[in-house]
N, C-alpha and C positions, 0 to 999 in steps of 0.2 A: 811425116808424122800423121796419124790417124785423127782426124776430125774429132772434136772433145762434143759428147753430149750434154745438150743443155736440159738438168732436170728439171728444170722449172716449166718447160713443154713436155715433158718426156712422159706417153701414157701409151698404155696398152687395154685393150676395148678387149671384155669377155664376151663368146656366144654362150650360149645355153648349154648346160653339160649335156652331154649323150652316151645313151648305156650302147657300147658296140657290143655285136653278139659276134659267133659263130657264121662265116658264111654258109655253112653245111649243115645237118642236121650232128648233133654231137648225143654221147652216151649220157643216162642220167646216172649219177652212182652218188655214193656218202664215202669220199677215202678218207682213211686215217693218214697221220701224220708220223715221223721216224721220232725216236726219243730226243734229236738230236733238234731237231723242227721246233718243239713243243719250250724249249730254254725261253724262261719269261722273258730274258733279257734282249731277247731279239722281236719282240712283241713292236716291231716300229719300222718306220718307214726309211729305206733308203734312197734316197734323189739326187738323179744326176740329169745334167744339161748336154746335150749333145748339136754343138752347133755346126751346120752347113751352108757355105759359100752360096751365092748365088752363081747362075751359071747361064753360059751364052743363049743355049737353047732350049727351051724350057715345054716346047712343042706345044703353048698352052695348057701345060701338067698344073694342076693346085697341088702343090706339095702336101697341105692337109689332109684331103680325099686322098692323095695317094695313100698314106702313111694311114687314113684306117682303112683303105681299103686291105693293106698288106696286116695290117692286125686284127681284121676276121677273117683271113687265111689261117694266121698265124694260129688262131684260138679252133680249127678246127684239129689240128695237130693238142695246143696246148688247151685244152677246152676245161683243164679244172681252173683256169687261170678268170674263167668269166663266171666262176661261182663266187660263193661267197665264205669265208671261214666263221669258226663258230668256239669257243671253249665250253666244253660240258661243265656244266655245274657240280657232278658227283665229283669229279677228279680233276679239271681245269686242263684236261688233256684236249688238243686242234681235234676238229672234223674239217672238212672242205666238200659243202654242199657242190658238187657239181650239178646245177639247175640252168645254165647259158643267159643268167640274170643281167650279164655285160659287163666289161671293163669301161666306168666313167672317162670318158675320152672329149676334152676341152680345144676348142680351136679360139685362139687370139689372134689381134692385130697390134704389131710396134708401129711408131708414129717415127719411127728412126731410122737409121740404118747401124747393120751389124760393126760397119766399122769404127762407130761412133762409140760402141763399147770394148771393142778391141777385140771385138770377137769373142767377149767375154773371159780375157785374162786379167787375171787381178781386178774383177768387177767388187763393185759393193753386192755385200749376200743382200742387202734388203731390195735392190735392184732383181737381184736377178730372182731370187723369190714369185716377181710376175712372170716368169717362164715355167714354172710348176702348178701343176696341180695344187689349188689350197686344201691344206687339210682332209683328208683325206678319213674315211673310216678305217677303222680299225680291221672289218672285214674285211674288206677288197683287198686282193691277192697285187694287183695292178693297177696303176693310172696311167695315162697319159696327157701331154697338153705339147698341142702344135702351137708355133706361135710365127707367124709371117712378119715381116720388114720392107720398110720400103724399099731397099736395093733387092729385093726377089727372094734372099737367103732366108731361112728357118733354122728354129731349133727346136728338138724335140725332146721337152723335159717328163724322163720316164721315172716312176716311184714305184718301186717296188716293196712288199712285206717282205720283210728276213725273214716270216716263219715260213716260206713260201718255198726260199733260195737263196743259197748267197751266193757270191759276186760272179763266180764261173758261170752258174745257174743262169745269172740273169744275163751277163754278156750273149749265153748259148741264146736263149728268146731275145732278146736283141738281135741278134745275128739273125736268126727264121725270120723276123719280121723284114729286113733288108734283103734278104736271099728272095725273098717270095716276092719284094715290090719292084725286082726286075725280073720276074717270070719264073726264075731257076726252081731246082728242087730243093729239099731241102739237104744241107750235108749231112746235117744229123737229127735223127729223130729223138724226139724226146721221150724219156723212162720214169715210169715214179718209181716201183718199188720201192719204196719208202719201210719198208718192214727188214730190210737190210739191215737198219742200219735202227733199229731197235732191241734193246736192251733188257736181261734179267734182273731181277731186286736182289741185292746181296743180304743174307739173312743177319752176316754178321755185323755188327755195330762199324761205325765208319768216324773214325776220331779227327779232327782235324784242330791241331795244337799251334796258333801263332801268337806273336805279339801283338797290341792292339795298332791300330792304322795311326800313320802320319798323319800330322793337322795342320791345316794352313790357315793364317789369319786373315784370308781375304775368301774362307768357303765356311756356310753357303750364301752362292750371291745369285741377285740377279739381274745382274749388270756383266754381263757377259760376252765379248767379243769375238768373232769369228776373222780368220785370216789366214790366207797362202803365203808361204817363206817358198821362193825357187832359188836351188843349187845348182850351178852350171856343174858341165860333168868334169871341167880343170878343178874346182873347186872338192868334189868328189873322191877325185885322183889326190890331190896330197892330202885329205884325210885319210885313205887309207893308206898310203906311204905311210904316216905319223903313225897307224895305229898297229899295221904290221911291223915297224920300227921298234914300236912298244913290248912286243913279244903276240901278237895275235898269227894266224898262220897265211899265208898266202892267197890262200881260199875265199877268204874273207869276203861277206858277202854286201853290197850296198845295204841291203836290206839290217842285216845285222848293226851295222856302221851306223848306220841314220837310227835304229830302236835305242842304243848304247846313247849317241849324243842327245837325240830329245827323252829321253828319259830322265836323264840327267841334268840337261835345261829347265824343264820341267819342276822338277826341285828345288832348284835355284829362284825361277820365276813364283812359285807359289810360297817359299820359303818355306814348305813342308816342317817341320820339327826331327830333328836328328834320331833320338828317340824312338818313333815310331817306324811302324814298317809301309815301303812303300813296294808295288807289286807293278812290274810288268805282265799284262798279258798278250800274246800272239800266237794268230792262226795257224795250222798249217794242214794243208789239206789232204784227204783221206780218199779222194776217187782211187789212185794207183796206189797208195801204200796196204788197205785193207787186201786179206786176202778171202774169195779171191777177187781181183778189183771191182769195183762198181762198175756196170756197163755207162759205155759213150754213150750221153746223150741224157744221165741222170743232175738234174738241174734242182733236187732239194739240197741244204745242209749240209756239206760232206768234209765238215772240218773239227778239229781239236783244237780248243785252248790252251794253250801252254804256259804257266805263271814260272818267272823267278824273281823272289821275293829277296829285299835285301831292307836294313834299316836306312832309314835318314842318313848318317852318319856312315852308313859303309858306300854307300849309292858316292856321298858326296867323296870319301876321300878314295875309291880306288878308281884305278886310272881309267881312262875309255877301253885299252885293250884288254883289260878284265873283265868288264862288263862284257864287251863283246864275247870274250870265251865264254863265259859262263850261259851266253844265251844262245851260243854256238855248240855249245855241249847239252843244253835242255832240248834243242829242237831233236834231238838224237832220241828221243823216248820214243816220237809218233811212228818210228822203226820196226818196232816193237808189236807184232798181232795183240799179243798179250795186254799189251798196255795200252791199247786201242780199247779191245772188249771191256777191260778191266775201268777206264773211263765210262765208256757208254752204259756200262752198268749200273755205277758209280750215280750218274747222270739219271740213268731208271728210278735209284734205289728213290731219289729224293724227292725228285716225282710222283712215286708211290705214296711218299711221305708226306704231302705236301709240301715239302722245303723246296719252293722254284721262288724264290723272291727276286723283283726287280733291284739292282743293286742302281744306289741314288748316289749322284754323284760328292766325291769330298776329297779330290784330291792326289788321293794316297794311291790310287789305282791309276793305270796307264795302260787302254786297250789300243792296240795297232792292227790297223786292215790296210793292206797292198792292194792298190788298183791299178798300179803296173800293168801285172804281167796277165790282164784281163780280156787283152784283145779289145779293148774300148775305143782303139782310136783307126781301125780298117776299113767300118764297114759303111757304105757308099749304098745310098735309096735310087733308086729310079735309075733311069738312064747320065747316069754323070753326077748327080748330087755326090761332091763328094764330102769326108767330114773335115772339120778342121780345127775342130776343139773337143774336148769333153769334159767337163766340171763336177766333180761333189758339192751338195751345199752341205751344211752339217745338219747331223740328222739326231735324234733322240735316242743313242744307244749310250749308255753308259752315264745318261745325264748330260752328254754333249763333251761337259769338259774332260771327262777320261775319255776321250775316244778321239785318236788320232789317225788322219787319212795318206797313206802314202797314194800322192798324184802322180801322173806323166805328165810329160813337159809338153806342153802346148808345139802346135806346126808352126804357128805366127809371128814366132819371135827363134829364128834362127839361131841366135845365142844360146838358146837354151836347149839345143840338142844334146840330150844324152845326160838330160839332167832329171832333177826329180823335185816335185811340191809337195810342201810338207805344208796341210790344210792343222790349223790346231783352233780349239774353242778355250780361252783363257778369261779369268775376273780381269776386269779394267787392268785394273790396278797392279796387275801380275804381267800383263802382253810387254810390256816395255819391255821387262828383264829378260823376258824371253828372246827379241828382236835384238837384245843385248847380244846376245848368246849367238843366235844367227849372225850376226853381223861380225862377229869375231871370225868367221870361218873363212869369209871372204876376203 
């Protein structure tokens, strides 16, 4: 059993932040942003912890200096990444001063050791909090923050802007930064063309006819809890037996499966109002599907929202394998060139219009982001550091409580190969019925 940390000693000591620049001399330019970039909704920070073992031979390395020393390599390749972004007041549309102003990069000291938090599975978020960057501006494309341990190991909590990248994007710059702080080259070079993947204004009027949104008696709050549910992959397997049993098809996807159940939980936990409509939304990504693809190595934006909307009252009474088809049948539009343009447009026209409003959370809405299949948990710094966890904290999209993180399953807990953490942010007073729900599956 792993060593229990005692909080009552438990600190961690900041240095001084530091603007890292470019080891190189880098271009100066103003680039625009894709229409896709510019979605208010993504106006926020996403933080993850990426934590690394300690290791036999360490040759005297500071893990610190290494890790900036590999992200002003990094920033001579990604060098809009140490400007700074900007929203024009005429139109509210991104610039990204590229001026090598620096990426804020923070080194800390734990008074502990890694294993004392279990390598950060199923930590407390307010804990782990001191491995991030605080707060961060709203301009900075990037942060970072090293954080050293007494047993040798570090974690490196990286934060990145959504209007910047999203999650391919930023694995890819994670990746160059690990590729370069053992010498290598890099595999892939990084592309903005960010005009790609912008949009015409539709002249004609754009109607959008629903019924008003589910209400839960317990939003809005601000008594809000944050929490990891892990599903072994047995556990996994006869869910989808039950659900292809149910009538869904073979194919059927984890992904699908886990959107269908906690959707659904969700409802139950918040006790939404039958009534009203509640909305799934989910990503799904546009580098290969547009034609013709986005070149390798394009790390803005490169995805579609997908909504299926159902009432209160239909969410709760059809079964999981309906859900599942019907979200297995909507991901089938981003197929579609047509319906690609025809979004991104869509996305322009409103733009144009001013209509980019941040949607505040209430409930009735359920966003899902996959950090599966991100390549999050490969990549190894230095000579041997290798990783052995990676964490979300919850981050401000959606208001917190609509926004759901599909994890990978930690190295550290054996049991859990081939499983998946479903990170959710719920009112107090909803998390139980939630854990209700979870706990029936096992």
């Amino acid at each position: 059993m792993a060593p229990q940390l005692n909080t009552t000693e438990f600190s961690v000591v900041k240095e001084e932040v530091e603007l890292v620049k470019p080891s190189k001399a880098t271009p100066s330019d103003v680039l625009s942003l894709s229409t896709l970039d510019n979605e208010a909704n993504l106006e926020c920070f996403s933080k993850a912890i990426y934590v690394y073992k300690a290791q036999d031979e360490t040759n005297g390395v500071d893990p610190a200096e290494m890790i900036k020393q590999a992200l002003c390599d990094a920033l001579v390749y990604y060098y809009p990444l140490a400007g700074r972004l900007k929203r024009l007041d005429h139109d509210g549309r991104l610039q990204l001063t590229c001026d090598a102003t620096g990426v804020p990069f923070l080194v800390a000291t734990a008074n502990c050791r890694l294993s004392s938090l279990n390598y950060l599975d199923d930590i407390d978020f307010e804990i782990a909090k001191n491995f991030v960057f605080p707060s961060p501006t709203s301009d900075c494309p990037i942060v970072l923050q090293v954080t050293r341990f007494s047993c040798g190991g570090f974690t490196i909590g990286f934060g990145i802007s959504h209007m910047v990248s999203d999650g391919f994007g930023a694995a890819q710059i994670f990746k160059a930064m690990a590729e370069l702080s053992k010498g290598k080259e890099l595999s892939v070079k990084p592309v903005w063309e960010r005009e790609r993947l912008v949009g015409t204004p539709i002249k004609e009027p754009i109607n959008f006819n629903s019924c008003p949104p589910a209400m839960s008696p317990y939003m809005p709050s601000s008594d809000i809890v944050d929490e990891i549910f892990y599903l072994k992959s047995d556990t996994m397997k006869r869910l989808k037996e039950d659900i292809i049993n149910g009538g869904s098809p073979s194919n059927v996807t984890t992904f699908e499966i886990l959107a269908a159940f906690v959707w659904k939980a969700r409802l139950r936990a918040l006790e939404l109002n039958h009534d009203g409509k509640t909305c799934l939304y989910f990503a799904t990504g546009l580098r290969k599907l547009i034609d013709p693809p986005l070149p390798e190595g394009y790390y803005g934006n490169a995805f579609l929202t997908s909504a299926v909307e159902l009432t209160g009252r239909e969410l709760e009474e059809k079964s999981l394998s309906k859900i599942v088809n019907m979200i297995k049948e909507k991901k089938k539009d981003v197929l579609d060139n047509n319906y690609i343009k025809k979004s991104i447009d869509i996305c322009e026209t409103k733009l144009a219009h001013g209509d980019n409003p941040k949607i505040k959370a209430t409930g009735a809405l359920m966003a899902l982001t996959d950090w599966r299949n991100l390549g999050l948990v490969s990549d190894e710094f230095g000579s041997g550091w290798n990783i052995e966890n990676v964490t979300s904290l919850p981050w401000d999209c959606f208001g917190s409580v609509d926004l759901c993180t599909f994890l990978p399953a930690p190295k550290s807990d054996p049991s859990l190969k081939g499983g998946v953490g479903i990170l959710v942010s719920l009112p107090r007073q909803a998390m139980p019925v939630f854990k209700r729900e979870i706990d029936a599956l096992q």
